[in-house]
C-alpha positions in Angstrom: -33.5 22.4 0.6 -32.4 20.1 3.3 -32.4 17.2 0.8 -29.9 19.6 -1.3 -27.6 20.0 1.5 -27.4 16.4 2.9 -26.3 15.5 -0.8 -23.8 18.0 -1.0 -22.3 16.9 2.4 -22.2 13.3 1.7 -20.6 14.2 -1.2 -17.9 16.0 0.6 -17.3 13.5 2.5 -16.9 10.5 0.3 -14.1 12.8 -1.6 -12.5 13.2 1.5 -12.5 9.0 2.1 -10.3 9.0 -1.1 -7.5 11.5 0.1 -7.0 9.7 3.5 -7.2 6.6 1.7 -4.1 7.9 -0.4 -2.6 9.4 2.3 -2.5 6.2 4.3 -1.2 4.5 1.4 1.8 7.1 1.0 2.7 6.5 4.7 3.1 3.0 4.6 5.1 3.4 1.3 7.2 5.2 3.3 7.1 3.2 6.2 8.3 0.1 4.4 10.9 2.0 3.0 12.6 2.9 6.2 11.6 -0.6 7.9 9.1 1.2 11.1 6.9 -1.9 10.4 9.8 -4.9 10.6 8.1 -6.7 13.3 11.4 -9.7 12.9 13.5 -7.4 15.2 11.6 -6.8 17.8 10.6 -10.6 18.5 11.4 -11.6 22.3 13.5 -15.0 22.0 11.4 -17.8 23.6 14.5 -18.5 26.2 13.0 -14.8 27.8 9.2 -16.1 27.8 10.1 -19.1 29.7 12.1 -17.4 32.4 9.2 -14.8 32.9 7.1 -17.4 33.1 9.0 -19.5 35.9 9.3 -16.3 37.8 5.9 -15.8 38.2 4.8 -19.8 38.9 7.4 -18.7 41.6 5.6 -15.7 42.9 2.5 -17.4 43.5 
């Protein structure tokens, strides 16, 4: 009976792997179609790195 009921769960569950799986795939469709995932604009310009970095060298 136990047995029965394990099955039925695991079951369950692996079903349920496939509709987040979709799901997840339908949001990053979406995603990419409205850009939330262009990583290009948001780099930080190497000019900016170098200055941060100078500034704390100087702190110490």
């Amino acid at each position: 009976m136990v047995l029965i009921l394990l099955m039925i769960i695991l079951i369950l569950i692996i079903g349920g792997l496939g509709v987040l799986i979709d799901s997840n795939r339908k949001i990053t469709k979406i995603a990419n179609k409205i850009d939330i995932f262009d990583i290009e604009d948001k780099k930080v310009p190497n000019e900016e790195i170098e200055e941060e970095l100078e500034n704390i060298n100087k702190e110490k």
